[in-house]
N, C-alpha and C positions, 0 to 999 in steps of 0.2 A: 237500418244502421245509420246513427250519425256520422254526419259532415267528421267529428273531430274523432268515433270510431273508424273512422273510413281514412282518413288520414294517419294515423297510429299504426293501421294494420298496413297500411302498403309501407312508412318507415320501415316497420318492422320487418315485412318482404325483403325490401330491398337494401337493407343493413346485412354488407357482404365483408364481414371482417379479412383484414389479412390474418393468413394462420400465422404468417413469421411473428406477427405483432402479438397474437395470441401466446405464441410459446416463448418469449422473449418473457414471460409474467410466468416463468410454470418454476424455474429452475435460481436456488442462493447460491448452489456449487458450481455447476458453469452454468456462469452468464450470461444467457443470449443478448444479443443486442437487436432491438426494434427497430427496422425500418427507416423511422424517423430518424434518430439517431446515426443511423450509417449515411444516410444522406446531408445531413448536417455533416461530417466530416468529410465526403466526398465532396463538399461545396469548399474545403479550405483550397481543395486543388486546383491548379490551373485550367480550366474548363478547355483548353483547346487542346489538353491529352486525348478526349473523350471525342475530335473530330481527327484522331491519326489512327489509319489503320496498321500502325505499327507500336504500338504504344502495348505494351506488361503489364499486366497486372495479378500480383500475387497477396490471395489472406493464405498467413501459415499456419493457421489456426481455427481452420475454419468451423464451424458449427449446424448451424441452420441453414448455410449457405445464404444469407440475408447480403453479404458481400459483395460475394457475386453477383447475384441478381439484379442489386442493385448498379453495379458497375453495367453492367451486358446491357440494362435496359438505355441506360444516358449513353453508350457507344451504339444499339440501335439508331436512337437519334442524330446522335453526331456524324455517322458516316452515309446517312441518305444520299448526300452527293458523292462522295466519294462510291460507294458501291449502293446503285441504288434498286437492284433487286434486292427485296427481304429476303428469302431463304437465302440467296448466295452470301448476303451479309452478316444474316446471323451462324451462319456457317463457319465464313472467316472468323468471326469473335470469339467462336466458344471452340475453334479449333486452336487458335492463333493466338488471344489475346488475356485469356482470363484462367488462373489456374490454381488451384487451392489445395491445402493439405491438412487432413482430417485430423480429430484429436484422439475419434474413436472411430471404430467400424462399423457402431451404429450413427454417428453425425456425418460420416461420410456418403451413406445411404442419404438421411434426408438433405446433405448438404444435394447430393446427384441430382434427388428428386427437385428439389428447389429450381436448379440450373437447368435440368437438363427434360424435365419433368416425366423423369424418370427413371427409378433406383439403378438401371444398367443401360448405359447409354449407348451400347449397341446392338439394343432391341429396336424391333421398328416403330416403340412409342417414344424413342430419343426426339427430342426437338433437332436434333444434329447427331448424327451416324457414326460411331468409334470402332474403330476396331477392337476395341478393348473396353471389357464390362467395368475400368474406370475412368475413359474418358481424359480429362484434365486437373478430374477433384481426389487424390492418390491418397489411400490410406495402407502403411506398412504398421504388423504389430512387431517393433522393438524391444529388447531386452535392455534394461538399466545395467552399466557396466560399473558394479560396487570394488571401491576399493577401501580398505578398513572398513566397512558398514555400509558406506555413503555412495550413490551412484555418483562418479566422477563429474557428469554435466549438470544433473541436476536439484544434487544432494540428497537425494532421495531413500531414505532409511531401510537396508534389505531386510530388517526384519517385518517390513511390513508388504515392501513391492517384489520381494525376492519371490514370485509367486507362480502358481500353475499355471501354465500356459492358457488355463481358458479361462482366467481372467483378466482383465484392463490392469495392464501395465504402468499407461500414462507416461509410459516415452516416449515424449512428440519427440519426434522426427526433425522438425526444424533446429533444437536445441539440443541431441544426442549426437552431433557430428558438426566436427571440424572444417565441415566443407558442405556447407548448408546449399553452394552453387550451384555442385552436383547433381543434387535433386532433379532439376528439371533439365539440367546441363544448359543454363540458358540465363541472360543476365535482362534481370525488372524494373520498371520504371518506377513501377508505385507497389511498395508492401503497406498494406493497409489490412488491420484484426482487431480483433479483440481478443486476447491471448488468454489462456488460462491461470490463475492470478495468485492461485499458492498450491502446497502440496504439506499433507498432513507427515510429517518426520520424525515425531518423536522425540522424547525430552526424556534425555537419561536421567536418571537420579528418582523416579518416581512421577513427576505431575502427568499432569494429563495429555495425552500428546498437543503438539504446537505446530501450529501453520507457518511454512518455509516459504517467502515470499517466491515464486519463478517468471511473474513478465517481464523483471527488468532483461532474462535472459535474450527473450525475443524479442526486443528491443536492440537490444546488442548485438544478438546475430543478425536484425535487418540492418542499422546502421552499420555494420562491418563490412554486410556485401558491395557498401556505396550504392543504393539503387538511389535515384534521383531523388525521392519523394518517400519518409516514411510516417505513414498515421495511424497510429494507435489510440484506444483508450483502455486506461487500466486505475487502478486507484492512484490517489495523490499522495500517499502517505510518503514515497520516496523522495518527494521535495520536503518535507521536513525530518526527513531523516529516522521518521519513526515505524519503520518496516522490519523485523527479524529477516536476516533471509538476505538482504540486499546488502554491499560492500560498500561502506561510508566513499571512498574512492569513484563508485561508480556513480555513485548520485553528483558527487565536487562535481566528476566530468561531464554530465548531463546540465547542472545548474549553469555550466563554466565554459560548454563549446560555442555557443552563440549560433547555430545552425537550427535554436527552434524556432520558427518565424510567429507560428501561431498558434497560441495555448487556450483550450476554454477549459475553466474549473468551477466543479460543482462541488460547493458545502453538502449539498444533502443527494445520494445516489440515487436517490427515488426518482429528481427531476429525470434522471438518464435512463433509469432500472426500472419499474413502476413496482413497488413493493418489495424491493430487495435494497437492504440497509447494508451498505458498505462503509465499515468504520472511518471517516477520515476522507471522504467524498469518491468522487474522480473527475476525471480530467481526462479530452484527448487532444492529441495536438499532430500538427504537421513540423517533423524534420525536411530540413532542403540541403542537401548535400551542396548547394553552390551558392546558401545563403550565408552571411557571415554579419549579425548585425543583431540588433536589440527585439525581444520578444513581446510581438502584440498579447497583450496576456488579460482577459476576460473572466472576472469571479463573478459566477451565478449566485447570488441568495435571493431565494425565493423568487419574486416579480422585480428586483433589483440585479444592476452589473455591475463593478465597476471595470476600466477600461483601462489598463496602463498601458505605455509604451516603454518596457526597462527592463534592463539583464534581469533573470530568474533569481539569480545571486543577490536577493534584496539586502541592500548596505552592506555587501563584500561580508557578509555575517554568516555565509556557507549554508543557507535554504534561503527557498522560496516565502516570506511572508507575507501569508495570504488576505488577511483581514487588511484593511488601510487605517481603520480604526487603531489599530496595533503599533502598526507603523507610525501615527503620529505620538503617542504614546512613549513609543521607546525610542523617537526621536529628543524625547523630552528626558530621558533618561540618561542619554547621552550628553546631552549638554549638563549636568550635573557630575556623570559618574567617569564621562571620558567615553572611548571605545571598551566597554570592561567587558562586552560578550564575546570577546577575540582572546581575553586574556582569563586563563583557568586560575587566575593568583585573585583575580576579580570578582568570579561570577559562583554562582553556589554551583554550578558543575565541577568545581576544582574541590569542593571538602566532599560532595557525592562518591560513594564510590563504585566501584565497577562491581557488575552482577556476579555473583557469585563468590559472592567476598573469602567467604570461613569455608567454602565448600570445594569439594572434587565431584566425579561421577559419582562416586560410591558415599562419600560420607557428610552428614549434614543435609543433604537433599531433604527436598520437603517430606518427602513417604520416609525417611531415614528411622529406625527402631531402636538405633544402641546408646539409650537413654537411657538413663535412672528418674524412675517416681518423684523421688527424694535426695536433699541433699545429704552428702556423706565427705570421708577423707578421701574417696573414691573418684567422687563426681562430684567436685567444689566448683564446679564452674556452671554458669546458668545460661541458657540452651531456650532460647526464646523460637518457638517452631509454627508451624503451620497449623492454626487453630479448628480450622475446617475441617483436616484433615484427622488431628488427632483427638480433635475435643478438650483438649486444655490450649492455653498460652504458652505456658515454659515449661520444661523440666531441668534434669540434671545432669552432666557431661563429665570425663576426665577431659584434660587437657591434652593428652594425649591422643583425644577422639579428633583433634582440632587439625586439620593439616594444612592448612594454610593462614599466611596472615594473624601470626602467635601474636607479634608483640604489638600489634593493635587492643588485644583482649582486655591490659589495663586498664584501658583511657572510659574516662568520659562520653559517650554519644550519644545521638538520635537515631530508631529504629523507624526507617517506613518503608509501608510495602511497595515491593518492586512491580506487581499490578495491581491498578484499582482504578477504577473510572477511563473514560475514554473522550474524544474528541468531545462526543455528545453528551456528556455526563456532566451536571453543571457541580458536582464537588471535586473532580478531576484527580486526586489524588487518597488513598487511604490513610487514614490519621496518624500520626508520627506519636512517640514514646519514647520517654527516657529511657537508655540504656546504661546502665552503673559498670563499673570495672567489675572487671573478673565475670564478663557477659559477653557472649556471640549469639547470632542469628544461624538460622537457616537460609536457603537459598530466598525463602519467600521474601526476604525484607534486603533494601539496601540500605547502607552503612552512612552517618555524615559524622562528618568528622574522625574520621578514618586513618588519619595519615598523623604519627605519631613526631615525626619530624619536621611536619611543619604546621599542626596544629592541636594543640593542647588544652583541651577546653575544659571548664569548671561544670559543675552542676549545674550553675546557676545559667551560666551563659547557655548549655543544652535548652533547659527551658527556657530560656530568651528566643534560639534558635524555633523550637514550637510551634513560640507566639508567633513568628514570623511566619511559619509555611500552615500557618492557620490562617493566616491571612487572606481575602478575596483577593488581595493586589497579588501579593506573589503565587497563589494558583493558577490567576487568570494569565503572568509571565508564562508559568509553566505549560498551559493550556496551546499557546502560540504552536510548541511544538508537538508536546502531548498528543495524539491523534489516535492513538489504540488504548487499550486497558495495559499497555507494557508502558513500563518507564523508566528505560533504562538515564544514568547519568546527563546524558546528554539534552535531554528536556527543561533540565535545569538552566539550560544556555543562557538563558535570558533573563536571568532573575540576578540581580546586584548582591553581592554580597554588603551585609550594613555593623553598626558598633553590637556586637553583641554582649554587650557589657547591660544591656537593656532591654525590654522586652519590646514589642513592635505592635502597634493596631493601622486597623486603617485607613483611621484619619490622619495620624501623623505620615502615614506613606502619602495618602493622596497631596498632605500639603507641601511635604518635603521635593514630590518632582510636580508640583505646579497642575494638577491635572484639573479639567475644566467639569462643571459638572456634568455635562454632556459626558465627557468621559467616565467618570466615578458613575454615572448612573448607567454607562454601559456595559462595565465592568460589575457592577450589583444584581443586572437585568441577567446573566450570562451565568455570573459562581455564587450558590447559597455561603450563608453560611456555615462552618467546622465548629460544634459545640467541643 
């Protein structure tokens, strides 16, 4: 055998993977977290929790148990003087110090095993003796409490979770009660997880069912309890406001209390996840219930940081903006157009309209049937629907099929889809269409120029309109917020309203807010062109 066979094969020997690390790569649905990753967050914490033998610590979400483990091995360490027999130490820790709550009955088993290294820890192969086959790491199977449809905690759709008891529920426990303290009857220093980060609910009217944001709940029930120290990682999408599922209020409050001392965010999930693509990145961060000040805030792209020190609330503009690129950019736009992303009379989110414009649950949805072929004195009105689904563009309506939002149908507009492209999608938006009077959409498309009272627009000006959101400049505004394949109104935030008396290219946008080439050629490298 050679030298450099002989060296390969003992590598190869003695290449002892962590399993946590292993199945941290197996799972898109929940998302284990790697090792590495939970000790990066434990490193935000003040290290001299990890040397009190009196120190909490609770994941309410626990999984692989990677949390735990992690936490029990740095309080081994920490308390050798304080208690320096091993067994009597780690005795104390995993009786006293470290406690977690399952998401299922199968992740509570291997969280057990993780911790305790072994599925019932009061067998005599427990590392630590319980009287009880759960120990510290508790899993309860709950029932979803539906009111109209919707589970009241976690909106939870009954006609899909209203289900036999032997199947998963996905009633965490943390987030199905009022009094999440209860639980262990006993108040934590540190809640620290990685929560489970939506819940499939359902989309009346026909699409295909839709992901219901829920970490921000657990977030919410840790910050409520007041424990010292809350660290989570979950996607980033709720700092720009681009999440189904999450209260526009909830996000203000988080961008706006000043108690996150340290935030790291990843562009791309993989640096966190290794092969699981999370629309819109993530991010996790340390809450300090007795911090009250400006957020260290760290954007990962790729082998690059950058490093602010500044409220979340980038320019009092109600998100976080994440690029800096971005930020000098729409600095530059501000001194031209004023503060016009504060003001809906300004920015193209005010002629956008809200989803579901023409529509209710029952009529105009995308799967909607009570169309005509053809036009008639019947069905004079044109019915521009879901092409995917039906295999045409339009068809033909009465006006009477229309229940909402009548006296918009005259006017003039631009139809574009209300999903297409995502954070990562370098066209970000689905292509816009005149729409003529005596025309509605379906749910699939949002409406511009919508608003009959306060804006009137000609033909001509719609395709002036177009020109403009064919644009790389105004995709790439809208991209800032853009972060999923949803797009509701609000992504528009940042794009300026201009004379639509005219139509609009690139170059005249680049030259009108002064942009450097550096810029235009970052904005080119990032959105193709819209044919």
């Amino acid at each position: 055998m050679s030298r450099v066979e002989h060296v390969d094969r003992v590598e190869r020997v003695s290449y002892n993977p962590d399993v946590l690390s292993c199945l941290a790569n197996l799972s898109n649905d929940e998302v284990f977290t790697p090792p590495a990753v939970v000790n990066q967050m434990l490193d935000l914490l003040p290290q001299e929790l990890f040397t009190s033998p009196k120190t909490k610590f609770l994941d309410p979400a626990t999984k692989s148990g990677v949390f735990l483990r992690e936490i029990t091995k740095r309080l081994i360490k920490g308390l050798e003087n304080e208690i320096p027999d091993l067994r009597t130490r780690v005795d104390h820790i995993l009786q006293n110090q470290v406690f977690g709550i399952a998401t299922t009955e199968l992740t509570s088993l291997v969280a057990r095993r993780s911790l305790y290294c072994s599925k019932y820890p009061n067998c005599k192969y427990s590392v630590s003796k319980f009287d009880t086959v759960e120990g510290n790491i508790r899993f309860r199977a709950l029932k979803h409490t539906f009111v109209n449809g919707r589970c009241k905690w976690c909106g939870a759709n009954a006609s899909q979770f209203d289900r036999d008891a032997s199947l998963e529920s996905h009633a965490y426990e943390f987030i199905h009660t009022s009094n999440p303290e209860e639980i262990f009857n006993m108040k934590f220093d540190v809640i620290i997880s990685n929560p489970p980060y939506q819940m499939n609910v359902g989309n009346e009217g026909g699409n295909a069912s839709k992901a219901k944001a829920i970490y921000h709940k657990f977030i919410e029930a840790a910050t409520n309890l007041m424990s010292r120290y809350v660290c989570m990682i979950t996607p980033s999408r709720w700092m720009t406001k681009s999440t189904e599922g999450i209260p526009l209020e909830w996000s203000d409050k988080m961008l706006s209390c000043n108690h996150i001392k340290i935030m790291h965010d990843f562009l791309d999930s993989r640096m966190c996840f290794p092969g699981v693509d999370i629309k819109g990145g993530v991010s996790y961060f340390l809450w300090d219930r007795d911090y009250n000040g400006t957020c260290a805030y760290s954007l990962h792209m790729n082998d690059a940081v950058d490093i602010r020190h500044d409220f979340l609330n980038t320019m009092n503009s109600g998100v976080l903006i994440r690029d800096p690129m971005a930020i000098s950019m729409l600095c530059k736009l501000i001194n031209v157009e004023g503060e016009y992303y504060s003001d809906d009379e300004k920015n193209m989110a005010g002629i956008v309209s809200p989803k579901d414009f023409f529509t209710n649950k029952q009529v105009l949805t995308s799967s909607w049937l009570g169309y005509s072929s053809s036009k008639d004195k019947m069905h004079p009105i044109k019915y521009y629907l879901n092409k995917t689904i039906h295999k045409k563009e339009f068809a033909w309506i009465s006006r009477e099929c229309i229940p909402k939002n009548v006296e918009s149908v005259h006017l003039h507009k631009v139809y574009i889809p209300a999903a297409g492209g995502s954070g990562n999608d370098d066209q970000v938006l689905g292509y816009p269409f005149y729409g003529e009077p005596n025309s509605v959409c379906s749910q699939t498309y949002l409406v511009v120029g919508y608003d009959p009272e306060r804006h009137h627009f000609t033909k001509s000006e719609c395709l002036n309109i177009i020109s403009y959101i064919k644009t790389r400049f105004f995709r790439y505004l809208v991209s800032i917020k853009k972060k999923t394949q949803n797009g509701p109104r609000g992504v528009y935030q940042f794009v300026p309203l201009q004379d639509f008396s005219k139509s609009w290219t690139d170059v005249e946008l680049y030259k009108k807010y002064k942009l450097t080439k550096e810029e235009i050629a970052f904005i080119e490298s990032l959105i193709k062109p819209m044919e």
